[in-house]
N, C-alpha and C positions, 0 to 999 in steps of 0.2 A: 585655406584650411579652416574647417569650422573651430571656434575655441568653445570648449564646453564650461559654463560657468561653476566656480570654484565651491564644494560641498562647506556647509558649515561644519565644524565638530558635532552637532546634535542631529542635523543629518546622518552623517557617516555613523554614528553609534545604531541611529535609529536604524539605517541599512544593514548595517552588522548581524541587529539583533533580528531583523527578518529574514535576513542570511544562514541566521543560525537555526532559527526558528525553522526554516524549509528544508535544510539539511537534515537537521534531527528526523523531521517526517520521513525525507526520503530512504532513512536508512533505515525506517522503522518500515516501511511499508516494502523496501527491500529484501529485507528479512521475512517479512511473511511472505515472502513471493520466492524468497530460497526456500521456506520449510516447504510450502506448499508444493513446489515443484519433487521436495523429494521423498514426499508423502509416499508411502506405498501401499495399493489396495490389494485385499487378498482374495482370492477367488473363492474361498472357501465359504465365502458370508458369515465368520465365524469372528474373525483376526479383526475387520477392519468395521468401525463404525462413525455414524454420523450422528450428531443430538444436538439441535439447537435449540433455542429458546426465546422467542419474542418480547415486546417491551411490556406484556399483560402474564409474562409468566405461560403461557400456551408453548409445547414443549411439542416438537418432532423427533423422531427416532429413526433410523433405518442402517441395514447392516448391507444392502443392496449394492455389488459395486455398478452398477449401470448410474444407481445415484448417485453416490459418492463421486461416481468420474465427472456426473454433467456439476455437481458443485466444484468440484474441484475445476474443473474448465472454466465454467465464470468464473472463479474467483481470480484464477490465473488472471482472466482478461483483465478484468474488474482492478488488479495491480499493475499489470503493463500498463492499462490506460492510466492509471492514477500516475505513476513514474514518470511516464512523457507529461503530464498535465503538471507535475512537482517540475522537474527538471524547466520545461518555460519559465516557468516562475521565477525559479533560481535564476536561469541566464539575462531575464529582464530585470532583475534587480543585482544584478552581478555589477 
């Protein structure tokens, strides 16, 4: 049986703190992955819109839900994939 050598105290802190550090994300990016999921678009193109805004300040608009659903679809992904990429992380420094 392999023996795994004994962590120092500044070790295990420092693991803690990147422990907590990747947590804190997962649950932030979990949350935006529960709002997002229970976003609701409205067919009326009245109710529901979309506005973002670039790092130049360039501003898009759109009230479209075809848009809004293909944004909302990537961003879903765009969170599952970060989730699984968090969570390795987590179990390799676990």
């Amino acid at each position: 049986e392999e023996v795994k050598p004994q962590l120092t105290i500044e070790e295990i802190k420092r693991k803690n703190e990147v422990l907590r550090r990747l947590t804190a994300k997962y649950d932030d990016v979990s949350l935006k992955l529960w709002r997002i999921e229970n976003f609701k678009i409205s067919s009326d193109r009245e109710s529901s819109n979309v506005f973002l805004t670039d790092a130049n300040g360039e501003n898009f608009q759109s009230n479209s839900p075809k848009t809004i659903g293909k944004i909302i679809e990537f961003w879903t992904d765009e969170f599952k994939t970060a989730l699984a990429e968090i969570e390795r992380e987590i179990r390799e420094n676990a």
